[in-house]
MDTraj code that builds the backbone (N, CA, C; nanometers):
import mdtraj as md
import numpy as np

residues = "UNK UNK UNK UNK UNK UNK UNK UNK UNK UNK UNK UNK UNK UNK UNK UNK UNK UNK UNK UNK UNK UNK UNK UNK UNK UNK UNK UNK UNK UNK UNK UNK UNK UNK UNK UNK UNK UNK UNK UNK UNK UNK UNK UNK UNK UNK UNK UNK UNK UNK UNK UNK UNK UNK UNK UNK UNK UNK UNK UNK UNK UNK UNK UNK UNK UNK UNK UNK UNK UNK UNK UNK UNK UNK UNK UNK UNK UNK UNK UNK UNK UNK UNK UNK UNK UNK UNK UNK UNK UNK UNK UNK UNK UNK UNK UNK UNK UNK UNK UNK UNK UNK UNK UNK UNK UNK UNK UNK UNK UNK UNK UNK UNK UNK UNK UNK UNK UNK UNK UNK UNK UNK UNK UNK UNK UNK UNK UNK UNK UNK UNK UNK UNK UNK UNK UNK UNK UNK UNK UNK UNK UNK UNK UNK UNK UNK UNK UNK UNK UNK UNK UNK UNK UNK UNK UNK UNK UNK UNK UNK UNK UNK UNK UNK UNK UNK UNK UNK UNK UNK UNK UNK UNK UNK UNK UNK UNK UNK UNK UNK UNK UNK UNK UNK UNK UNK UNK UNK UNK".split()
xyz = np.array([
    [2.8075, -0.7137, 0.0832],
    [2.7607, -0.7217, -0.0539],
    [2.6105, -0.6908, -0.0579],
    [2.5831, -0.5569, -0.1592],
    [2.4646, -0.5619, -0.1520],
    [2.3540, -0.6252, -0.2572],
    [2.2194, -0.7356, -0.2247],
    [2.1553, -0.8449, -0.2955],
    [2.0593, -0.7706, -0.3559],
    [2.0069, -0.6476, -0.3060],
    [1.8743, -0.6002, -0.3906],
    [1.9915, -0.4646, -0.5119],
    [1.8690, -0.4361, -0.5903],
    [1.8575, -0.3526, -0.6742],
    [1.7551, -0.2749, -0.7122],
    [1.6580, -0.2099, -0.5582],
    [1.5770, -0.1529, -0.5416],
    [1.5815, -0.0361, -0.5818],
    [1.4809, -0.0005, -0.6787],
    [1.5327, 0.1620, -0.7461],
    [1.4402, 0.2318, -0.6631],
    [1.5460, 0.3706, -0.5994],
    [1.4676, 0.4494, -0.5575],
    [1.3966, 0.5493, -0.5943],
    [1.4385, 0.5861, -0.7533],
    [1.3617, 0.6972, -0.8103],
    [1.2084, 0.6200, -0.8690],
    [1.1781, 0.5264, -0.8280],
    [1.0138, 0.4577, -0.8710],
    [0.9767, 0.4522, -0.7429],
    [0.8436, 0.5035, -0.7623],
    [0.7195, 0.5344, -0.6444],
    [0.6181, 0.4277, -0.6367],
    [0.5300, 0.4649, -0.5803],
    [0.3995, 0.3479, -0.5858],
    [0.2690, 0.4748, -0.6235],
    [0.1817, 0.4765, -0.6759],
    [0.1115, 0.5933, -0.7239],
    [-0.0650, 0.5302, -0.7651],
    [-0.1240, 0.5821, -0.6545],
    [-0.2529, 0.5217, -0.6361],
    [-0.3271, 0.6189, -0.7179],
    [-0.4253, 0.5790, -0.8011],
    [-0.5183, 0.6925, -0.8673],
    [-0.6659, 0.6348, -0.8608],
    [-0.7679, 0.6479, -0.7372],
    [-0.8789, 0.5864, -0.6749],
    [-0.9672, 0.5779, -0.8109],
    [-0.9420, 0.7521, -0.8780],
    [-1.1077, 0.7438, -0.9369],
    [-1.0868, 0.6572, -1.0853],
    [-0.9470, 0.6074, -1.0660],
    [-0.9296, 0.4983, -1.2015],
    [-0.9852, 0.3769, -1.1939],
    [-0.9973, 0.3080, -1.0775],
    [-1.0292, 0.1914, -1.0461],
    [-1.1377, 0.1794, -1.0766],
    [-1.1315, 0.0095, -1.1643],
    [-1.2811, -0.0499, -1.2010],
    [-1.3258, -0.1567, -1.1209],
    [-1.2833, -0.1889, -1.0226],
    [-1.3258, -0.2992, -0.9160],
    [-1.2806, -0.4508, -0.9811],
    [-1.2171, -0.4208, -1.0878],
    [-1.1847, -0.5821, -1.1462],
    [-1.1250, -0.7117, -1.1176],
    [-1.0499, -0.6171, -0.9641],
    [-0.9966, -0.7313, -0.8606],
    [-0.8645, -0.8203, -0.9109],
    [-0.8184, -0.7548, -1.0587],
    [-0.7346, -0.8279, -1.1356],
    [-0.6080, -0.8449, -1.0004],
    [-0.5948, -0.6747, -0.9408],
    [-0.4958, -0.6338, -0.8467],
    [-0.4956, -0.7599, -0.7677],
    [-0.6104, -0.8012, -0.6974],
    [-0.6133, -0.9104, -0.6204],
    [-0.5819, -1.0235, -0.6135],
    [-0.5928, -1.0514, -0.7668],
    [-0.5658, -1.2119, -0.8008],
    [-0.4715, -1.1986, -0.8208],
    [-0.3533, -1.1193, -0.8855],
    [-0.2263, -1.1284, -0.9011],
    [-0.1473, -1.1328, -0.7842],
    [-0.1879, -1.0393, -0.6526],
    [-0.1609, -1.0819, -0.5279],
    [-0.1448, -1.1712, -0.4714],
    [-0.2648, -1.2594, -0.5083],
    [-0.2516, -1.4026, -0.4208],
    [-0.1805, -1.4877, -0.5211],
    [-0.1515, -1.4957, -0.6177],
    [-0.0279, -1.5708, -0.6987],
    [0.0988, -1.5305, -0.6686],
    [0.1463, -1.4462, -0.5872],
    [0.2763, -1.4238, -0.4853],
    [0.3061, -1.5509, -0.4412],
    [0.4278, -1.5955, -0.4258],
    [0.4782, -1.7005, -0.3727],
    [0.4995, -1.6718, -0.1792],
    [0.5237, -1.5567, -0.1721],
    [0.5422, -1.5263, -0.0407],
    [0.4182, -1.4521, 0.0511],
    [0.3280, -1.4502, -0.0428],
    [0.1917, -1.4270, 0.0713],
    [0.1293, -1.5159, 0.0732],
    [0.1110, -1.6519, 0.0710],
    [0.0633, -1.8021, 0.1072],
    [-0.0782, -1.7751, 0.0284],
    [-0.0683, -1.7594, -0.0796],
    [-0.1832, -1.7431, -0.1499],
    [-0.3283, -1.6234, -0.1141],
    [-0.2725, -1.5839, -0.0120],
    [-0.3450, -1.4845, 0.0658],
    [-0.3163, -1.3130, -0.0179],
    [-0.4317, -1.2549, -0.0830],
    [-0.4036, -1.1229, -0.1101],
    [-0.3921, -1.0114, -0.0620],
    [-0.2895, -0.9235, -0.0386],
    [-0.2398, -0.8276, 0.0846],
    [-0.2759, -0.7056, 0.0000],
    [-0.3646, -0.7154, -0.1461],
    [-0.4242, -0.5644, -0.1618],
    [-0.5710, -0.5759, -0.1634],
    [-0.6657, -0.4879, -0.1514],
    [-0.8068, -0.5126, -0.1142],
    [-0.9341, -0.4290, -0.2359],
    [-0.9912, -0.4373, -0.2580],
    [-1.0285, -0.3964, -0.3669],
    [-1.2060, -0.3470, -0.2527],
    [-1.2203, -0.2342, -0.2256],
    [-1.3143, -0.1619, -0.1549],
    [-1.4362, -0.1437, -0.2541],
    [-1.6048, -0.1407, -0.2107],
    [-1.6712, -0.0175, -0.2531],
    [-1.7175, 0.0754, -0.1965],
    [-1.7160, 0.1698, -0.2393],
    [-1.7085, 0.2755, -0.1660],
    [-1.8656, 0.3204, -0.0725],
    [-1.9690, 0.3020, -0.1628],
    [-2.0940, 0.3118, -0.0800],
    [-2.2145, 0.1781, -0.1962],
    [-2.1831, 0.0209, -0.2147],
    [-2.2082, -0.0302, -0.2291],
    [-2.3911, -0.0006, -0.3004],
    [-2.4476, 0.0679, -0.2003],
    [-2.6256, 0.0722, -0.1746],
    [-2.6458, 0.1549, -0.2992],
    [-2.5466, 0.2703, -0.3314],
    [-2.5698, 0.3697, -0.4656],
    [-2.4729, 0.4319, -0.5542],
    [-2.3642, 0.3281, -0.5417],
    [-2.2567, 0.3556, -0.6328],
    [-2.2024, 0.2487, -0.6826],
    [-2.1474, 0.2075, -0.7855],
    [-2.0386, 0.0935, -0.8202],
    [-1.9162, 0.1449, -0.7838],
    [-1.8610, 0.2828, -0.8076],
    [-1.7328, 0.3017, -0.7250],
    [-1.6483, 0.2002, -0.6234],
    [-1.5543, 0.1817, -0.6432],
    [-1.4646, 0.1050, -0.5665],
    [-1.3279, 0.2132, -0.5906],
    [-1.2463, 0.1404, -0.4592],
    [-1.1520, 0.1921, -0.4361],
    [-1.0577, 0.0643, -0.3904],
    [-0.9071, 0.0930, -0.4171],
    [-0.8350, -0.0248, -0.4042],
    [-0.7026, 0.0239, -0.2902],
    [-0.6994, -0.0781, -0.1784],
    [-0.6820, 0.0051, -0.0773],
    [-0.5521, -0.1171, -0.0828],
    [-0.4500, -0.0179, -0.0536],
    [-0.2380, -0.0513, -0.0310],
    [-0.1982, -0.0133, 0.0628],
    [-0.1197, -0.0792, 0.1070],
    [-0.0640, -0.0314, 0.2319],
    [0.0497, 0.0875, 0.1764],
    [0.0158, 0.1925, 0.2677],
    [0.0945, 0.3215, 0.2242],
    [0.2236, 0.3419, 0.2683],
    [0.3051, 0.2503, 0.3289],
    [0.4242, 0.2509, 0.3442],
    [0.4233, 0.3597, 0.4711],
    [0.3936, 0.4313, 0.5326],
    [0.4178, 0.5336, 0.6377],
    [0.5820, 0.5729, 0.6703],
    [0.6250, 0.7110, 0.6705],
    [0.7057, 0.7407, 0.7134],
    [0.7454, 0.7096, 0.8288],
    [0.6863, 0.7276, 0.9574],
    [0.6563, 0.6743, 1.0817],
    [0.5449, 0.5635, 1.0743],
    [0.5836, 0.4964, 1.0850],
    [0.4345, 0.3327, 1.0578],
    [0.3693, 0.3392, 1.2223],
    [0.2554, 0.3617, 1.2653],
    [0.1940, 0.3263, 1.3440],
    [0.1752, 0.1918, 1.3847],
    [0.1513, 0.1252, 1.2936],
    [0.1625, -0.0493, 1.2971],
    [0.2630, -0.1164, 1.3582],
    [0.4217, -0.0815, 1.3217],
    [0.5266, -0.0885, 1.3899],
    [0.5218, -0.0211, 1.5581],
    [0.5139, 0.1117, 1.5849],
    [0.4796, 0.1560, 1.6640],
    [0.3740, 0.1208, 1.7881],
    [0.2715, 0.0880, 1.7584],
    [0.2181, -0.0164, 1.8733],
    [0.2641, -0.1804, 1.8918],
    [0.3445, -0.2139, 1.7995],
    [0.3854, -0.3691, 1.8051],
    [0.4403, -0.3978, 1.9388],
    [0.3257, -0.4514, 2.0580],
    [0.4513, -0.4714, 2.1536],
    [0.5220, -0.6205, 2.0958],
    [0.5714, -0.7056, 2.0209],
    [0.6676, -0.7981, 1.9775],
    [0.6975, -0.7712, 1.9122],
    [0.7447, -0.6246, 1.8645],
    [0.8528, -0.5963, 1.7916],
    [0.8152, -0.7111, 1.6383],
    [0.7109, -0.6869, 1.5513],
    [0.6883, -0.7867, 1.4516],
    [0.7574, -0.7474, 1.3584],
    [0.6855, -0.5914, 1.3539],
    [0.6762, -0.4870, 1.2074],
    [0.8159, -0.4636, 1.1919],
    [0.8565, -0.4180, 1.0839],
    [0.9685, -0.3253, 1.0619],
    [0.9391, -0.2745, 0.9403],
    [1.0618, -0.1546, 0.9349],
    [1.0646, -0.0395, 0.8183],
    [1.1807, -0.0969, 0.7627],
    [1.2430, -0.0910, 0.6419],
    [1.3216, -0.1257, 0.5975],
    [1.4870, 0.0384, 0.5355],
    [1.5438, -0.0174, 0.5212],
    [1.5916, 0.0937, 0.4488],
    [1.5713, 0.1854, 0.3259],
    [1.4633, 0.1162, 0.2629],
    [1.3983, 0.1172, 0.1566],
    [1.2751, 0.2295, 0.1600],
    [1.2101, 0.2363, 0.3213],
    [1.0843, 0.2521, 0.3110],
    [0.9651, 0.2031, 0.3347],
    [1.0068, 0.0579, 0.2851],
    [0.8768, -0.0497, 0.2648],
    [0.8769, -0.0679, 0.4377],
    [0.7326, -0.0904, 0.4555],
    [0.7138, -0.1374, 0.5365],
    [0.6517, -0.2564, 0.5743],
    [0.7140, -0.3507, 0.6545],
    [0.6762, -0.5319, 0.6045],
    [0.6003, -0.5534, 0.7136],
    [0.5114, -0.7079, 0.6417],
    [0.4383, -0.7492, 0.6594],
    [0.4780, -0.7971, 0.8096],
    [0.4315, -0.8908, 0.9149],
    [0.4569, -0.9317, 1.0673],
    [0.5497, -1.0475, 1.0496],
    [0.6326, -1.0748, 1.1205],
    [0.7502, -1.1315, 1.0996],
    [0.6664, -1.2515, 1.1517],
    [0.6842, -1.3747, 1.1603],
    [0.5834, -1.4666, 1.2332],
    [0.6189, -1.5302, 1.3072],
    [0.7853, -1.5143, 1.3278],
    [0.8143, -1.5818, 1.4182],
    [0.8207, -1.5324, 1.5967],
    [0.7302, -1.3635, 1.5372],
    [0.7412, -1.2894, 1.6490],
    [0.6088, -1.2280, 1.6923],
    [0.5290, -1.2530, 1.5875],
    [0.3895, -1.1832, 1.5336],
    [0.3318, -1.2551, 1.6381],
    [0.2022, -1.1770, 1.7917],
    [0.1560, -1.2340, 1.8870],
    [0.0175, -1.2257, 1.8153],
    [-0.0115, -1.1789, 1.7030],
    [-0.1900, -1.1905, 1.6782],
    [-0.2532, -1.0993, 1.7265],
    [-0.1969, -1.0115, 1.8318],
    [-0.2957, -0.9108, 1.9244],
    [-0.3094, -0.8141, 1.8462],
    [-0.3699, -0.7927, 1.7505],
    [-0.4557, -0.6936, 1.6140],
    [-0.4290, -0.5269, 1.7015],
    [-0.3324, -0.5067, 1.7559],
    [-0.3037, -0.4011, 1.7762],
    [-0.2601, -0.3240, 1.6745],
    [-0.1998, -0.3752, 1.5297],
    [-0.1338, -0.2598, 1.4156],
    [-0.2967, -0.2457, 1.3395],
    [-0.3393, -0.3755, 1.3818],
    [-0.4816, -0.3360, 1.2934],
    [-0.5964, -0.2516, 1.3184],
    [-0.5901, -0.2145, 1.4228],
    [-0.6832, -0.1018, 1.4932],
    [-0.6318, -0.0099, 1.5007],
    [-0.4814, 0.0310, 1.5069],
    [-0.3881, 0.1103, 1.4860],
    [-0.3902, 0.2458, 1.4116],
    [-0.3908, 0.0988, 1.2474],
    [-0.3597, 0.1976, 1.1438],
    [-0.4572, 0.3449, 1.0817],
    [-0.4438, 0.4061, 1.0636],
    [-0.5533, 0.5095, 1.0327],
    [-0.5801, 0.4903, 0.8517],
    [-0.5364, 0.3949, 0.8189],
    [-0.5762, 0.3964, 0.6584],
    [-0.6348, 0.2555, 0.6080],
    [-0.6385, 0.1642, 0.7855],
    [-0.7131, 0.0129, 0.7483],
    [-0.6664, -0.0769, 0.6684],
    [-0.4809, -0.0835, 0.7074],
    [-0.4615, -0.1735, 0.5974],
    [-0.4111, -0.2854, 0.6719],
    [-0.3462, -0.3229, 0.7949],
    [-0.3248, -0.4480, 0.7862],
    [-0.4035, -0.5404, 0.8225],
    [-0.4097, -0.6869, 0.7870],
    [-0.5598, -0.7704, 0.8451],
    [-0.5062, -0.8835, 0.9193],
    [-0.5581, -0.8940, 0.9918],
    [-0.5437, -1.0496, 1.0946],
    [-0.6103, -1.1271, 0.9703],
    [-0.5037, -1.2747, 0.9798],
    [-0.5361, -1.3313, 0.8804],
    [-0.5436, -1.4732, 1.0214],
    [-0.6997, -1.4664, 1.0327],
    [-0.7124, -1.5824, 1.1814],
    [-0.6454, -1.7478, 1.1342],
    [-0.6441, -1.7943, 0.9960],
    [-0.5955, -1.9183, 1.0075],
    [-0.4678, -1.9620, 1.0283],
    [-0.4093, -1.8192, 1.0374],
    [-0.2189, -1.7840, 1.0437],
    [-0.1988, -1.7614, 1.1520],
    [-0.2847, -1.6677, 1.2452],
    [-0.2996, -1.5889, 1.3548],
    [-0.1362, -1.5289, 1.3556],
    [-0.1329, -1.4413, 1.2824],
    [-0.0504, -1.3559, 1.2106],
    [-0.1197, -1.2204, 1.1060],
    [-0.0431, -1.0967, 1.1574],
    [-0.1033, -0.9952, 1.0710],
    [-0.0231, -1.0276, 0.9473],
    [-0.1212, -0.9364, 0.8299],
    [-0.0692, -0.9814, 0.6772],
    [-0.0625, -0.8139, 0.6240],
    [0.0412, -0.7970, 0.5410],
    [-0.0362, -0.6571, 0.5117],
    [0.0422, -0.6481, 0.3738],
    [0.0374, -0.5683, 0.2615],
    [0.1106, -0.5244, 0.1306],
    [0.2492, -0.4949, 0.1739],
    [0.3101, -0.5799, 0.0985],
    [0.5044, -0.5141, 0.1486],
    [0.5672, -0.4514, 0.0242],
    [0.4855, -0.3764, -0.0686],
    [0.4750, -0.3706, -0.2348],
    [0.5988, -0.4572, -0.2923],
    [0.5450, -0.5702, -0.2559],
    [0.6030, -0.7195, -0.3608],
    [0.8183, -0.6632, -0.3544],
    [0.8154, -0.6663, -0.1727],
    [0.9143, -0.6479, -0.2017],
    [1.0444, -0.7497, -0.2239],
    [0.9946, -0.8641, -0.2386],
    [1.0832, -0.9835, -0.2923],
    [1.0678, -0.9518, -0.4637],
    [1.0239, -0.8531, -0.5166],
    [1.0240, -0.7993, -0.6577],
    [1.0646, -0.6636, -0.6542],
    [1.0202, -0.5960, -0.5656],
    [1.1052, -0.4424, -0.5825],
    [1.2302, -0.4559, -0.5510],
    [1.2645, -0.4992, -0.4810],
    [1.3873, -0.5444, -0.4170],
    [1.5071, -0.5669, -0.5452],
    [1.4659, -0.6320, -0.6203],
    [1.5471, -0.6600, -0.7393],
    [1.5112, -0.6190, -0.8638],
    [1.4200, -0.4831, -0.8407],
    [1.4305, -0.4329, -0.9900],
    [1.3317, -0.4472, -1.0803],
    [1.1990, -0.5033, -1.0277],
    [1.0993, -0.5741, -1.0734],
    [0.9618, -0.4790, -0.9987],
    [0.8451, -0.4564, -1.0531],
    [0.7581, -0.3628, -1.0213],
    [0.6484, -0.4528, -0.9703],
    [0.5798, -0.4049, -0.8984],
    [0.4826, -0.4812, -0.7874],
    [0.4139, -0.5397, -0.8520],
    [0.3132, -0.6686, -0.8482],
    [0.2354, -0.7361, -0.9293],
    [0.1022, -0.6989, -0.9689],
    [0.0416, -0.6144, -0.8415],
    [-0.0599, -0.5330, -0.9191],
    [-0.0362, -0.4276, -0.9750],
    [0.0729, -0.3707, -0.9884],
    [0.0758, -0.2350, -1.0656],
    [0.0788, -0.3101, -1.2158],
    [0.1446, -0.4322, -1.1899],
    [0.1708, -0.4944, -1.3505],
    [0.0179, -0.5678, -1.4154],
    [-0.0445, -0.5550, -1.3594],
    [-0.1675, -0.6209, -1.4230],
    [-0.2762, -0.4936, -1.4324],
    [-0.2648, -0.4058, -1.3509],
    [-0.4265, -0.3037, -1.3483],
    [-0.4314, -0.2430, -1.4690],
    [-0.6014, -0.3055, -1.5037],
    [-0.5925, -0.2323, -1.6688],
    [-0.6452, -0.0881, -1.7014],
    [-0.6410, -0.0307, -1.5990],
    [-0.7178, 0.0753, -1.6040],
    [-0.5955, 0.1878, -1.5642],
    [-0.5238, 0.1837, -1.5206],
    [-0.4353, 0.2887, -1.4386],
    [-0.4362, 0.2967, -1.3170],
    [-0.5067, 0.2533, -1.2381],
    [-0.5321, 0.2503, -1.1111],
    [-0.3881, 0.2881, -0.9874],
    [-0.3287, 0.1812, -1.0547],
    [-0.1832, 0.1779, -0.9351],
    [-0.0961, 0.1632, -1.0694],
    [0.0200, 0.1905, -1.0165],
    [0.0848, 0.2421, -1.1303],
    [0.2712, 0.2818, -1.0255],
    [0.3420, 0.1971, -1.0737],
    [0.4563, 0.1585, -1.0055],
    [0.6221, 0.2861, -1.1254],
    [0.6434, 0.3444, -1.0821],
    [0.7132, 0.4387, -1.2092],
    [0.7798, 0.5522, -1.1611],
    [0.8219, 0.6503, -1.2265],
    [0.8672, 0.7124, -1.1503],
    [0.8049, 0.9110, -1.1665],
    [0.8354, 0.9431, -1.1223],
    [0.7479, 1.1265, -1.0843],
    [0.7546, 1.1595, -1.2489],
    [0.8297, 1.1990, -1.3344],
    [0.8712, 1.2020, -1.4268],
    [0.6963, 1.1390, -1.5316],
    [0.7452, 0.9856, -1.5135],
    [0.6815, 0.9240, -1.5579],
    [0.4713, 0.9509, -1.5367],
    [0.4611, 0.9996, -1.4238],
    [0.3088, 0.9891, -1.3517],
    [0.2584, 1.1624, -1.4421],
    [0.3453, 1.2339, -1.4064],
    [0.2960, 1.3747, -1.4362],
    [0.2981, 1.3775, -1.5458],
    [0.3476, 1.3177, -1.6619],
    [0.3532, 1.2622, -1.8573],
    [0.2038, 1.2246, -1.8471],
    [0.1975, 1.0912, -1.7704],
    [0.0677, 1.0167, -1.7796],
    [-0.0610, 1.0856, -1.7413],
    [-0.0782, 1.1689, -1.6340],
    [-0.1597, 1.2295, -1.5304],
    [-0.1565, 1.3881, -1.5669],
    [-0.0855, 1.4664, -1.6306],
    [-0.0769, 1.5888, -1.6239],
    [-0.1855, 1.7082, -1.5617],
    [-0.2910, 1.6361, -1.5755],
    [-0.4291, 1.7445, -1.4199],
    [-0.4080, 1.6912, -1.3125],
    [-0.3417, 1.6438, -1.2776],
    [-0.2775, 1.5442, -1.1373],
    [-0.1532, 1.5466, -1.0443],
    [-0.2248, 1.5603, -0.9163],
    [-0.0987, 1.5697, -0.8359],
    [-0.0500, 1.4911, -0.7366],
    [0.0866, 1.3889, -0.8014],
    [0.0661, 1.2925, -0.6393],
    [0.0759, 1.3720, -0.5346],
    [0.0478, 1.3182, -0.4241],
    [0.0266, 1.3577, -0.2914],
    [0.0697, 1.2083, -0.1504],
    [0.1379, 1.3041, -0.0716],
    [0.1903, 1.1936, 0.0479],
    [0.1335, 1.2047, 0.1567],
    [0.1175, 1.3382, 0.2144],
    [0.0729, 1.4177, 0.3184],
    [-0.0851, 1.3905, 0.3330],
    [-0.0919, 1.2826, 0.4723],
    [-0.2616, 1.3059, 0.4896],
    [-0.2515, 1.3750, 0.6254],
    [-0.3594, 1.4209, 0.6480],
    [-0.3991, 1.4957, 0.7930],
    [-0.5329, 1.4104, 0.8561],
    [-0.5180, 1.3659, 0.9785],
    [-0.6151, 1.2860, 1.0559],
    [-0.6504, 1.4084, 1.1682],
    [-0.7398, 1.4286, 1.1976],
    [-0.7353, 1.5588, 1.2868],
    [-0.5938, 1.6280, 1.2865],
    [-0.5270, 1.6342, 1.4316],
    [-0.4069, 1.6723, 1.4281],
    [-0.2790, 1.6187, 1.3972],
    [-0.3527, 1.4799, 1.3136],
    [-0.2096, 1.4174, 1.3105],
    [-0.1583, 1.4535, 1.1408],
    [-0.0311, 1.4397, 1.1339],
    [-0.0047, 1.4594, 0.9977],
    [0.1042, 1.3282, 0.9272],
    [0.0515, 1.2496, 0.9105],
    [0.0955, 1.1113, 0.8291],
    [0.1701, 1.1760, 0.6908],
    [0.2972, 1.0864, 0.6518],
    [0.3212, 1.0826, 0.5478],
    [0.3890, 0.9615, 0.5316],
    [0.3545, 0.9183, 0.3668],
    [0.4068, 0.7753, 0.3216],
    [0.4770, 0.7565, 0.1694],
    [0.5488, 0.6632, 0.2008],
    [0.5720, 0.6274, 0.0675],
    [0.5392, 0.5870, -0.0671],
    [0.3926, 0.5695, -0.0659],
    [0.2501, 0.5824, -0.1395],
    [0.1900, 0.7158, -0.1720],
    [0.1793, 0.7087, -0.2987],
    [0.0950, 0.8343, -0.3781],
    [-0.0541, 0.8235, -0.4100],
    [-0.0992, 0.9212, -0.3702],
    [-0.2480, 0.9143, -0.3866],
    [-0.2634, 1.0092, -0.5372],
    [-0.3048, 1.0279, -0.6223],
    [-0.3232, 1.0896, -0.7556],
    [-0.4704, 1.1957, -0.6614],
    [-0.4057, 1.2784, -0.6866],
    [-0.5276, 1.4363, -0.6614],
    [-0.5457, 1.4989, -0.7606],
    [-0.6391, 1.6216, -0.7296],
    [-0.6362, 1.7413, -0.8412],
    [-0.5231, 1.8153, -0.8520],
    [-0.4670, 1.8408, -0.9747],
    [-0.3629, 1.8928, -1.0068],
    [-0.3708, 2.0459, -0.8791],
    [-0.2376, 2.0518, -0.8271],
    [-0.1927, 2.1509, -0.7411],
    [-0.2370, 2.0999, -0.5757],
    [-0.2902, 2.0335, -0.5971],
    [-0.3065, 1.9656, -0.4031],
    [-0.1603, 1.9219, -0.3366],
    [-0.1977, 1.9418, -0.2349],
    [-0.0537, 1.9238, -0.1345],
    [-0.0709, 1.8452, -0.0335],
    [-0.2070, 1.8008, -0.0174],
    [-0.2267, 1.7189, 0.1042],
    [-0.3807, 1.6665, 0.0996],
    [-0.4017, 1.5562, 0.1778],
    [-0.5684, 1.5033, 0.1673],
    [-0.5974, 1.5189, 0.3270],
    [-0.6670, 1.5999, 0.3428],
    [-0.7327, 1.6472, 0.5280],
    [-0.8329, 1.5392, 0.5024],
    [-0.8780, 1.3935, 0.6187],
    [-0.9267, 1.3388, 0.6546],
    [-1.0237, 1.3831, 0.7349],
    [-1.1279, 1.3899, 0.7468],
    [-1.2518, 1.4017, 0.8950],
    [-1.2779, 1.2913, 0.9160],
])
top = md.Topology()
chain = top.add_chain()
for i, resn in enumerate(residues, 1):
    res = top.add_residue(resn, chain, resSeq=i)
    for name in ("N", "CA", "C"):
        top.add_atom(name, md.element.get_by_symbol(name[0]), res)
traj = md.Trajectory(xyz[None], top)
């Protein structure tokens, strides 16, 4: 019998230069019942000294998760879904190996748990049909939980994008980054 009602035609759809740093994303995070009051999205600035710019940083779900991939205790997992979850704890050794890992800086040793923590996009809510908690509060557009259909209505000079490039590596995730309309990929240096 299957318990979720995870829709797969809704994405997760990040749009950086929307973000107002309001941290709303954050606080709705830590009112999760299943992240121990701890917020698993992060609200960045980008160069503090001469910008207000911020950026609000999610875990991108990875096609191949690196995080999983160095786990020697087997913590991480991918789901059938996509999502990729947070450290299981009953297996999670603390050795910040997914956290040095990741190439996009998202999961964090959370030392009073000594357990990694990371965004599982609220999947005790996607799971059943229900849209992540910061997509439901950001007042700006920022993150934005919906489906392709729906983003390119909203966004029309805009192109999600999955595909990042780290030198030679080529990452892709289940997270949308909002680009300039016609981009196909974000090359990292």
């Amino acid at each position: 019998m299957n318990y979720t009602s995870f829709n797969k035609n809704e994405e997760f759809f990040v749009d950086m230069q929307r973000c107002i740093g309001c941290k709303a994303c954050e606080m709705a995070c830590a009112e999760c019942e299943t992240n121990g009051q701890e917020s698993l999205i992060h609200v960045n600035y980008v160069d503090r000294a001469s910008t207000v710019q911020t950026t609000v940083q999610v875990c991108m779900h990875c096609d191949d998760p690196v995080c999983a991939n160095v786990c020697p205790a087997d913590a991480i997992s991918k789901d059938e879904n996509g999502i990729v979850h947070t450290a299981n704890t009953e297996r999670c050794i603390g050795c910040s190996n997914c956290v040095m890992a990741c190439p996009f800086g998202v999961p964090k040793k959370e030392e009073s748990y000594d357990l990694m923590m990371k965004c599982t996009m609220c999947y005790d809510r996607t799971s059943i049909g229900k849209k992540p908690m910061c997509a439901t509060v950001c007042p700006s557009g920022a993150l934005f939980f919906g489906t392709r259909t729906e983003i390119e209505e909203m966004r029309p000079n805009s192109t999600p994008i999955n595909t990042f490039i780290f030198g030679k590596e080529i990452v892709n995730t289940k997270v949308n980054i909002m680009m300039p309309k016609g981009s196909t990929e974000l090359i990292i240096y």
